[in-house]
MDAnalysis code that builds the backbone (N, CA, C; Angstrom):
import MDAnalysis as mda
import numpy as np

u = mda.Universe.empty(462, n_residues=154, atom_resindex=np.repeat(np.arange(154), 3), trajectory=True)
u.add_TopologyAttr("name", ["N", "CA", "C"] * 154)
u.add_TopologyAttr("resid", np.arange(1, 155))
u.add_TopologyAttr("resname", ["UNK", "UNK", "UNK", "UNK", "UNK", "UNK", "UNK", "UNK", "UNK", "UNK", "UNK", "UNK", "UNK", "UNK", "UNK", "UNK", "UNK", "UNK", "UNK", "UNK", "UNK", "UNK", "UNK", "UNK", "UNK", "UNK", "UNK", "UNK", "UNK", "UNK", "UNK", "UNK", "UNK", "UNK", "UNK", "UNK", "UNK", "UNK", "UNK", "UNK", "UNK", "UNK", "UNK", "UNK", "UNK", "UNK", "UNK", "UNK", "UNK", "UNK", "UNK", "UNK", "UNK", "UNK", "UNK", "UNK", "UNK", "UNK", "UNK", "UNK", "UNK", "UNK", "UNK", "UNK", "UNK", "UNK", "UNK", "UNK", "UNK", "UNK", "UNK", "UNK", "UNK", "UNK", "UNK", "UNK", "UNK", "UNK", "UNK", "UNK", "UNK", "UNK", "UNK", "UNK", "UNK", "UNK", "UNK", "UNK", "UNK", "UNK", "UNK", "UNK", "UNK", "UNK", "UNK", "UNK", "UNK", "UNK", "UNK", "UNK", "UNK", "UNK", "UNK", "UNK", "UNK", "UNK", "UNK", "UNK", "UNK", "UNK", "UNK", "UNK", "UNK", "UNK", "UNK", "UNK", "UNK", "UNK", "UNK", "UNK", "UNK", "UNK", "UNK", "UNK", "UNK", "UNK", "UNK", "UNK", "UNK", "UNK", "UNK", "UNK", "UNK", "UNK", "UNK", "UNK", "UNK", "UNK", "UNK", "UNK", "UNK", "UNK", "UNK", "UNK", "UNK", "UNK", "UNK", "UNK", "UNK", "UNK", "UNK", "UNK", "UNK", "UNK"])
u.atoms.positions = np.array([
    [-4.407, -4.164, -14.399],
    [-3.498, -5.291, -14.282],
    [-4.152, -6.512, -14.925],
    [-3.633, -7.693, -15.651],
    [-3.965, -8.317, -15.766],
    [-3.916, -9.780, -14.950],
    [-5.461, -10.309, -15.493],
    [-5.560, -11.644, -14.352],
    [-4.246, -12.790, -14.367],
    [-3.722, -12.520, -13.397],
    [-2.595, -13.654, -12.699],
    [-1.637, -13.020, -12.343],
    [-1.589, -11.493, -12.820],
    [-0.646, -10.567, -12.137],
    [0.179, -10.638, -10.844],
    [1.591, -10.374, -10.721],
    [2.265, -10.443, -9.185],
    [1.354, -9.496, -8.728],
    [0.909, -9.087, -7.297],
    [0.866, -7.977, -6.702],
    [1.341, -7.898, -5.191],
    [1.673, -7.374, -4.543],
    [2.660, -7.150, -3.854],
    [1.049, -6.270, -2.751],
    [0.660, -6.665, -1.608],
    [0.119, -5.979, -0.864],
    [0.847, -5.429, 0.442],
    [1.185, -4.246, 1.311],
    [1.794, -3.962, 1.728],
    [1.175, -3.435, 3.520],
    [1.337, -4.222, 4.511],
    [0.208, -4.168, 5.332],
    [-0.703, -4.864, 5.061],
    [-0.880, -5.814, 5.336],
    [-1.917, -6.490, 5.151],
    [-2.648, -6.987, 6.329],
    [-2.166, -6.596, 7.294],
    [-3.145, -7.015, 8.832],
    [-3.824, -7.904, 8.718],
    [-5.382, -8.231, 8.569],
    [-5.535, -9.590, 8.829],
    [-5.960, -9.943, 7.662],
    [-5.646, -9.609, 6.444],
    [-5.444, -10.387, 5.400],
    [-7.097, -10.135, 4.591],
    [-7.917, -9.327, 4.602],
    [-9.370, -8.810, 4.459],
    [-9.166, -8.348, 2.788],
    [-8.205, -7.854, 2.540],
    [-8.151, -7.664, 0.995],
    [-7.062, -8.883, 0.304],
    [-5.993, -9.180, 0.990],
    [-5.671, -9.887, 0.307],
    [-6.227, -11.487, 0.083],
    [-6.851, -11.710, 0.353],
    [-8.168, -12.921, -0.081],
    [-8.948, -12.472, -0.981],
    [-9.315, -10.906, -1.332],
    [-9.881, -10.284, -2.530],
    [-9.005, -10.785, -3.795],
    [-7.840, -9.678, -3.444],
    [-6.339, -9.857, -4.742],
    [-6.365, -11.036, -5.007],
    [-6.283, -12.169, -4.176],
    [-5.629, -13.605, -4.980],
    [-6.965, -14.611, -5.946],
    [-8.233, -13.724, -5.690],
    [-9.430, -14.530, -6.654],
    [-8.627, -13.822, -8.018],
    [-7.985, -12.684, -8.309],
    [-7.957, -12.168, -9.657],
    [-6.538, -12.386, -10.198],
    [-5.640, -12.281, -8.877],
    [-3.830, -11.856, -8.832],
    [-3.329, -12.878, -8.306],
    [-1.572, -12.848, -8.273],
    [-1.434, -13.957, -7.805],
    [-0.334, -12.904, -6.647],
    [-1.654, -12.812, -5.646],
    [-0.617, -11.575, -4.422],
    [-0.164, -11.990, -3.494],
    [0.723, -11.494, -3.067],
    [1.486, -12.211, -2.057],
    [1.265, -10.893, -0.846],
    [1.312, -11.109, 0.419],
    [1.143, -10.056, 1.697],
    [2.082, -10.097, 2.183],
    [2.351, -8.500, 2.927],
    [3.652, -8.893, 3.710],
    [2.692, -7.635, 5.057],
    [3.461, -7.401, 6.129],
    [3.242, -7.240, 7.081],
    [4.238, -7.033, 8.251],
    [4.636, -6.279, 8.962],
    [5.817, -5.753, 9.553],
    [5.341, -6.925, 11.249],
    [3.881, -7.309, 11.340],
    [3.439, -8.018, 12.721],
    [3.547, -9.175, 12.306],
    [4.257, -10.183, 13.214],
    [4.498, -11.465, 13.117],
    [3.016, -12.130, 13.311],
    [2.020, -11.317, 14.028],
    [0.512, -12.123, 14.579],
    [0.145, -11.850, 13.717],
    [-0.101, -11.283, 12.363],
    [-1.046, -10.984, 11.154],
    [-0.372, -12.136, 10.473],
    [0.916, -11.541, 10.451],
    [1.169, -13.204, 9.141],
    [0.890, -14.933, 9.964],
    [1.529, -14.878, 11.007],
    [0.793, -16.383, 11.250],
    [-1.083, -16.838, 11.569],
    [-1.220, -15.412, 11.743],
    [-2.743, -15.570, 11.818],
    [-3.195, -16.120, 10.205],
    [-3.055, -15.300, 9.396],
    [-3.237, -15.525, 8.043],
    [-3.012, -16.755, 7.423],
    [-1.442, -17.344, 7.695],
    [-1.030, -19.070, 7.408],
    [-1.415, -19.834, 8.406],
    [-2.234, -19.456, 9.380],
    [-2.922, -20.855, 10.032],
    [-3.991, -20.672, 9.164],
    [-4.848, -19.669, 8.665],
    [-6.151, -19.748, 8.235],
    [-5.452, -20.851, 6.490],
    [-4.776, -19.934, 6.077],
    [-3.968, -20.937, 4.208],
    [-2.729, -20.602, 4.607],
    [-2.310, -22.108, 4.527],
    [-1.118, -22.160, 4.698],
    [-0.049, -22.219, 3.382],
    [-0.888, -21.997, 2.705],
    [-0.303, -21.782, 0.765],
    [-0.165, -20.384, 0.499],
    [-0.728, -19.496, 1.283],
    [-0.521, -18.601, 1.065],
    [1.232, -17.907, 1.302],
    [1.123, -16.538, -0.087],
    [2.989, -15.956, -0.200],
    [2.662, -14.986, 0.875],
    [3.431, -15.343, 2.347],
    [3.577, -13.885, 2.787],
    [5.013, -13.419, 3.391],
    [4.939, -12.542, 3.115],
    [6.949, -12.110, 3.470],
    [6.482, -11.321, 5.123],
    [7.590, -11.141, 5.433],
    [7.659, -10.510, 6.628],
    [8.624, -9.186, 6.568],
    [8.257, -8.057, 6.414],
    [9.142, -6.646, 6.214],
    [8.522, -5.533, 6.668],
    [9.085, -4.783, 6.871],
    [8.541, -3.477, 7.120],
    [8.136, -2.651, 5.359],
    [6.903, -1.903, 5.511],
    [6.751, -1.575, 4.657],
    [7.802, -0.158, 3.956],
    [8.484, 0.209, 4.839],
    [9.443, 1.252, 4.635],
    [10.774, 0.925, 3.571],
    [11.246, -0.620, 4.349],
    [12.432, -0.754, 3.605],
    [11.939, -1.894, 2.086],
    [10.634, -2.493, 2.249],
    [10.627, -3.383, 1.217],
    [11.838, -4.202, 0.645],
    [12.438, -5.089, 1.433],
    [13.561, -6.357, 0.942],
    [13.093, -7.252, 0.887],
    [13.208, -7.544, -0.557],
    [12.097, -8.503, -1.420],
    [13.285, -9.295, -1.737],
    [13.682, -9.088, -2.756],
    [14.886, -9.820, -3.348],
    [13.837, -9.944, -4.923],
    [12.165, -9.534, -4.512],
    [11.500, -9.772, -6.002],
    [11.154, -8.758, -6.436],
    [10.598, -9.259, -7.886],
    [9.647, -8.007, -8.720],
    [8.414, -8.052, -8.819],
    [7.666, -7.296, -8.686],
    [6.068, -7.414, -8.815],
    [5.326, -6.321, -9.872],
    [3.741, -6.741, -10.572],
    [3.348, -6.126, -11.420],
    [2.609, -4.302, -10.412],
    [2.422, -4.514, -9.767],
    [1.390, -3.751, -8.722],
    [1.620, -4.478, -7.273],
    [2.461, -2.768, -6.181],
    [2.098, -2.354, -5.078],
    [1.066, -2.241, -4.750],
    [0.139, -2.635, -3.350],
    [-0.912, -1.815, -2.909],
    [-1.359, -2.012, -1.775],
    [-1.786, -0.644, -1.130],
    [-2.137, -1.129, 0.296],
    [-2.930, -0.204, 0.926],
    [-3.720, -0.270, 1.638],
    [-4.886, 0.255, 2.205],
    [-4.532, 0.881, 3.523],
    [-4.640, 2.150, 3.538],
    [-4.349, 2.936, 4.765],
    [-3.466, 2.477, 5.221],
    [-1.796, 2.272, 4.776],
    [-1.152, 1.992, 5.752],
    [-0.024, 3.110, 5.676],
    [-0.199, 3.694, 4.497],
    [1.418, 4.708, 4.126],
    [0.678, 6.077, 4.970],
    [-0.317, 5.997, 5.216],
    [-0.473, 7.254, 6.088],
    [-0.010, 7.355, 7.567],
    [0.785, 6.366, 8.287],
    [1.610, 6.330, 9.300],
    [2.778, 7.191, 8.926],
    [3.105, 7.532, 7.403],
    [4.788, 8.089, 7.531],
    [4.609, 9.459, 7.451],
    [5.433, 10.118, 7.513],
    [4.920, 11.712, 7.576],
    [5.333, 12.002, 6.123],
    [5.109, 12.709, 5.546],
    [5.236, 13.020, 4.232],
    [6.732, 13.182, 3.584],
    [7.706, 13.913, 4.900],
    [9.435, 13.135, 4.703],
    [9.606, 11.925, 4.188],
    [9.037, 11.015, 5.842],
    [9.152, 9.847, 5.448],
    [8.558, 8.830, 4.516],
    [7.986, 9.520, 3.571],
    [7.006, 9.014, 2.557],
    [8.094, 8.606, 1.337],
    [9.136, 9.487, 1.471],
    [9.748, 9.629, -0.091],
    [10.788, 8.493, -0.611],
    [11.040, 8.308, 0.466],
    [12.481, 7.201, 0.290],
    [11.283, 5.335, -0.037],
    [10.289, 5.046, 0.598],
    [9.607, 3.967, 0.188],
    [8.853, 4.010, -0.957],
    [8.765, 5.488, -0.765],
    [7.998, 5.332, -2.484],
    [9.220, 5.094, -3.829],
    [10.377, 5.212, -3.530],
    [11.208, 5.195, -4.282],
    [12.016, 3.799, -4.404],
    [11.767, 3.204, -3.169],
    [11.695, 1.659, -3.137],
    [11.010, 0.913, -3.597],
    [9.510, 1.333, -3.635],
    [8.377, 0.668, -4.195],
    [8.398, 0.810, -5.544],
    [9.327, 1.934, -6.169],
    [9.545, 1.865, -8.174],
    [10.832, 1.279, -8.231],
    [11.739, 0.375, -7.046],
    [12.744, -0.205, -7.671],
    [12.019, -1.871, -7.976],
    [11.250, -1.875, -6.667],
    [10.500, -3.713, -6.824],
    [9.638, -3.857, -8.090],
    [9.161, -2.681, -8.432],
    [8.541, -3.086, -9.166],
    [8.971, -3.365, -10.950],
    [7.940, -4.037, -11.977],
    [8.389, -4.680, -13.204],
    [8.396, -3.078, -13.335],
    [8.784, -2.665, -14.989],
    [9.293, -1.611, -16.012],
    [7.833, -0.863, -15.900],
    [6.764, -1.808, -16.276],
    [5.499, -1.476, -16.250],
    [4.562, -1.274, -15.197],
    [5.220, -1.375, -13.947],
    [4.317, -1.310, -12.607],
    [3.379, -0.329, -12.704],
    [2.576, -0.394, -11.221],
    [1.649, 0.137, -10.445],
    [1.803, 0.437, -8.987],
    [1.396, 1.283, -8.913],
    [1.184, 1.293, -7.212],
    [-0.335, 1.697, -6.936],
    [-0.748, 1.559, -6.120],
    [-2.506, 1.740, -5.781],
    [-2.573, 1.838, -3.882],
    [-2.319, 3.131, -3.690],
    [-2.508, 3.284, -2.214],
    [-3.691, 3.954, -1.982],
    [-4.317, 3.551, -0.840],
    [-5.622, 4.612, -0.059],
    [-4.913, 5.350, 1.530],
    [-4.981, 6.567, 1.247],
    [-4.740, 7.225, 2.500],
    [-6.205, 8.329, 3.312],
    [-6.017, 8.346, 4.106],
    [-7.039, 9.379, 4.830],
    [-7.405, 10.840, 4.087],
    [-8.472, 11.153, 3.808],
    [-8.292, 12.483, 3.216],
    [-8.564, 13.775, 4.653],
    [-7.674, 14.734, 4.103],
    [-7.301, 15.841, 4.990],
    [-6.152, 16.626, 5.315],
    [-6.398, 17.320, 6.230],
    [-5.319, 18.122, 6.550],
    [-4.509, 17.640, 7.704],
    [-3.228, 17.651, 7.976],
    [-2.773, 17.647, 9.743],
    [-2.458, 16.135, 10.111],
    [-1.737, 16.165, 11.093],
    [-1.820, 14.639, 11.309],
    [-2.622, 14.559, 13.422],
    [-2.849, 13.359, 13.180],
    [-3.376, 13.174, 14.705],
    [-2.492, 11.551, 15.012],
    [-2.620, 11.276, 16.545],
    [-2.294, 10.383, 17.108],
    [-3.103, 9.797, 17.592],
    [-3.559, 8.221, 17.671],
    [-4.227, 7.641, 18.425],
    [-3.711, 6.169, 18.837],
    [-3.959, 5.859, 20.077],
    [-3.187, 4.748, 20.589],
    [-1.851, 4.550, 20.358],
    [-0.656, 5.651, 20.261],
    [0.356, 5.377, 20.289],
    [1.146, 5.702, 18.832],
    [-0.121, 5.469, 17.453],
    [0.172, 5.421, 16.225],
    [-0.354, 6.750, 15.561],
    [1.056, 7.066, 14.843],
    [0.269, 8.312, 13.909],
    [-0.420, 8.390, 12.806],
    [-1.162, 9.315, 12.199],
    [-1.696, 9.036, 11.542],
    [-1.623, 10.506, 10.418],
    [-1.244, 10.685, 9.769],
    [-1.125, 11.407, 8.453],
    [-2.048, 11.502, 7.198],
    [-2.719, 12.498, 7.231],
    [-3.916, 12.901, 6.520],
    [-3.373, 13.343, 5.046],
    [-3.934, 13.355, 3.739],
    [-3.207, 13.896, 2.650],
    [-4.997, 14.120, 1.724],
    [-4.104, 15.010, 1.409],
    [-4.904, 15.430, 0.119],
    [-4.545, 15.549, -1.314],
    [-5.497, 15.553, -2.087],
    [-5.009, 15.443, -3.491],
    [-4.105, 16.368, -3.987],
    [-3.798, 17.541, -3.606],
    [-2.813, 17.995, -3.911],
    [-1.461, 17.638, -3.607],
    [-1.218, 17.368, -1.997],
    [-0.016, 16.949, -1.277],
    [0.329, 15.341, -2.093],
    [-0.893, 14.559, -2.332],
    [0.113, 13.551, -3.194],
    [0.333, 13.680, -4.126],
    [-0.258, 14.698, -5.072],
    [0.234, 15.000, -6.527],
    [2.003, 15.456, -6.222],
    [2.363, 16.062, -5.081],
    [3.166, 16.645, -5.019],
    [4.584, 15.347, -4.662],
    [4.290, 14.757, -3.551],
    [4.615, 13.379, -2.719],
    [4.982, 12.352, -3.832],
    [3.944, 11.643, -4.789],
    [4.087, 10.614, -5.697],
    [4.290, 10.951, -6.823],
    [3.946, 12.662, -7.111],
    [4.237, 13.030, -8.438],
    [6.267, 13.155, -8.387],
    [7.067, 13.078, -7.287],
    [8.105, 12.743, -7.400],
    [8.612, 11.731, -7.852],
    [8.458, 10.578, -7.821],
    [8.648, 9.469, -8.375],
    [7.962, 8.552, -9.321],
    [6.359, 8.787, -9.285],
    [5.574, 8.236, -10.313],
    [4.987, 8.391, -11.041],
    [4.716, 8.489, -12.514],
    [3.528, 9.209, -13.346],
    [2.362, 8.557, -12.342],
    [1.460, 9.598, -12.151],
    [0.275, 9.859, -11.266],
    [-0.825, 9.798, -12.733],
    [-1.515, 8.530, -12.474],
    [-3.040, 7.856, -13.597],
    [-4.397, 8.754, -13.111],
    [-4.561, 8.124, -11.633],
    [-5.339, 8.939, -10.998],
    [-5.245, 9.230, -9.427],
    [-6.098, 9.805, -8.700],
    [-6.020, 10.725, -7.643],
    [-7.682, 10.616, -7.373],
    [-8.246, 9.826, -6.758],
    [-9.818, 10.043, -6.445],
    [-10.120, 10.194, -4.921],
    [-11.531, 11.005, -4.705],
    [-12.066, 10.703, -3.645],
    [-12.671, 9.839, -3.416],
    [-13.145, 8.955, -2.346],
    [-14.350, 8.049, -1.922],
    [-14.601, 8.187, -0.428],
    [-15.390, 7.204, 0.008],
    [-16.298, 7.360, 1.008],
    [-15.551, 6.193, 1.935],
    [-15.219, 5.623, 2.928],
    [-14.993, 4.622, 3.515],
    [-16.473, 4.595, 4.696],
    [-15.921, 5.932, 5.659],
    [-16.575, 5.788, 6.548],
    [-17.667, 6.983, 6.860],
    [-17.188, 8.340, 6.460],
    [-17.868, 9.646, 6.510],
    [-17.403, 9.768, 4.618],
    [-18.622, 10.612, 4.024],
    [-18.611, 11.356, 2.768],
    [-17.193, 11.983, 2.447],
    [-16.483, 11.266, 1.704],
    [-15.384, 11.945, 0.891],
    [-14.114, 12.141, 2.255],
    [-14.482, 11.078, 2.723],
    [-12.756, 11.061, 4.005],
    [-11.798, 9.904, 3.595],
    [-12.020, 9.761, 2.438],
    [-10.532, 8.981, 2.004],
    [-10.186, 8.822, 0.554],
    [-8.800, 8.894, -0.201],
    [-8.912, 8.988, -1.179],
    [-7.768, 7.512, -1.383],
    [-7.254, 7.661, -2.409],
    [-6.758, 6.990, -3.147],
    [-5.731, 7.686, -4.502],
    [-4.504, 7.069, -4.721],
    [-3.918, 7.210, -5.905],
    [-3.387, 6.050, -6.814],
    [-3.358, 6.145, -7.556],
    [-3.242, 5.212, -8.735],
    [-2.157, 5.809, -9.691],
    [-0.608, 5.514, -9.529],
    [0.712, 5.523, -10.693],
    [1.379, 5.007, -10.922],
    [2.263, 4.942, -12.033],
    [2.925, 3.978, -12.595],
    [4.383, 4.389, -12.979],
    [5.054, 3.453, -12.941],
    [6.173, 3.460, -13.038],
    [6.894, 4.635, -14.466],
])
């Protein structure tokens, strides 16, 4: 992407990457919890943040690059298909999307919230529906090779 780019972060809880995005982008956060976004505009109150669920995305805008950090692994892989197909209407001709999900098999529950594991195949399969798929990597968050990431474009 280039520097001054829209980007569109999706989940943004307490705002830990999107203070990254806006040194390079010009990103705006959104967040389905009313306490993340006013937490965030008491800290900058200049800051763009919308208030939506990340499912239905009603923007009314366009952005260069989606992205969001462990949050699309709440939907089950059904419910994966219809936002990813939302997320290539917001975006410009030339978009991006850049999600990190859990790597694995199965899903588990904790505190109430689910949690949906994927692997590089299941999103080749998942995002290769709607997006040319750039890349597909592993990395490390917390244990060796338990989370990956995809990277496609419109």
């Amino acid at each position: 992407m280039p520097e001054g780019a829209y980007i569109l972060e999706i989940g943004m809880g307490p705002g830990v990457d999107l203070k990254i995005l806006n040194k390079y982008f010009q990103a705006s956060g959104s967040d389905t919890s009313m306490f993340f976004l006013d937490r965030y505009h008491n800290a900058d109150p200049n800051a763009d943040l919308i208030h939506f669920d990340a499912v239905d995305l009603d923007t009314g805008r366009s952005f260069g690059c989606i992205y969001s950090n462990k949050v699309l692994h709440h939907l089950t892989d059904e419910d994966l298909t219809n936002p990813l197909r939302r997320q290539k209407a917001v975006l410009s001709n030339t978009g991006f999307i850049m999600h990190s999900f859990w790597r694995g098999t199965g899903n588990e529950e904790h505190c109430g919230l689910k949690f949906v594991c994927q692997t590089e195949a299941s999103l080749r399969l998942l995002v290769g529906k709607v997006f040319d798929i750039v890349d597909i990597a592993v990395y490390m968050e917390m244990e060796e090779n338990d989370s990956l990431y995809v990277l496609a474009r419109v």
